[in-house]
C-alpha positions in Angstrom: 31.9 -61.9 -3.1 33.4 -60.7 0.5 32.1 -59.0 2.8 33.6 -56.3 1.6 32.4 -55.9 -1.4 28.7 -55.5 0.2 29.7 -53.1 2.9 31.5 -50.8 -0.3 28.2 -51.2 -2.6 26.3 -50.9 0.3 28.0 -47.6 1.1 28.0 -46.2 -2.8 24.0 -46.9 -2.8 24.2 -45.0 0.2 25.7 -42.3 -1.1 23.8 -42.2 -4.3 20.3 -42.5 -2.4 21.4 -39.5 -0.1 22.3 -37.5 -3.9 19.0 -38.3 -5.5 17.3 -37.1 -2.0 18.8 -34.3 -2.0 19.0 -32.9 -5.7 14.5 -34.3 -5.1 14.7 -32.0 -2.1 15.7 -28.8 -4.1 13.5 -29.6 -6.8 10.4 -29.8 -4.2 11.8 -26.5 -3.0 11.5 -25.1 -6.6 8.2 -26.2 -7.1 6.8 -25.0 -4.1 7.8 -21.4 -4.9 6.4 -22.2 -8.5 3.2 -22.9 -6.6 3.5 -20.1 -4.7 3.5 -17.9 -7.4 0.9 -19.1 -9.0 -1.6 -19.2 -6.1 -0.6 -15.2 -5.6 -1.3 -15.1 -9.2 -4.6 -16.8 -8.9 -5.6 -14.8 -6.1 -4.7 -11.2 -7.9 -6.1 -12.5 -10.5 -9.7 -13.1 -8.7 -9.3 -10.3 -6.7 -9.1 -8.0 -10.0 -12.2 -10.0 -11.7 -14.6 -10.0 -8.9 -14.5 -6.3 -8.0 -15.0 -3.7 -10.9 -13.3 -0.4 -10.7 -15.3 2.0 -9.9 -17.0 3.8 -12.7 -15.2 7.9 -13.1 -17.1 10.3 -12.2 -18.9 12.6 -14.6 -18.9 16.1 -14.7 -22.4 17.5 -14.1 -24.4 20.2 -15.7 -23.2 22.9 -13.3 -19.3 22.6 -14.4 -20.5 22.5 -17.8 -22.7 25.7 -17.6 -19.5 27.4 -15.1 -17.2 26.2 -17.8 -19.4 27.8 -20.6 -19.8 31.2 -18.6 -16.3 31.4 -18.0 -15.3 31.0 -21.7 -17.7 33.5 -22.5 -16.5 35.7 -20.0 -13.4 35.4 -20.9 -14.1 36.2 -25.2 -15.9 39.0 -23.9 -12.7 40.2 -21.8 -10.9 39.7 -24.9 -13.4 41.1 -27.5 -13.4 44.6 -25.5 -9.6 44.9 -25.0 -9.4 44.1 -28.3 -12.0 46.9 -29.9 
């Protein structure tokens, strides 16, 4: 072997090393937004789980007795346009 021939293989591992670095490099890149993700996941996720939603509220017995009196009041209305 020359000289040569070490500085060319030298120079094509080179080459290849700075490749695999780089094609590493964008797959580091693509598993850190992976990871991202899934931490923002995780924490929306936790977020949801540790804090209940708040229970609706019920109607009380006032809007049920208003509601009652108003659909009375209103048959009545009806009955004695009616007859």
């Amino acid at each position: 072997m020359s000289y040569r021939d070490d500085d060319a293989a030298r120079a094509a591992r080179a080459t290849a090393l700075i490749d695999e670095i780089a094609q590493l490099e964008k797959q580091k890149l693509g598993f850190a937004s992976i990871d991202e993700k899934l931490d923002s996941a995780r924490r929306e996720l936790s977020a949801m789980q540790a804090s209940p939603p708040p229970p609706e509220p019920r109607p009380g017995a006032l809007t049920h007795v208003v509601v009652f009196a108003m659909s009375a009041a209103t048959a009545f209305v009806g009955y004695t346009l009616l007859f």
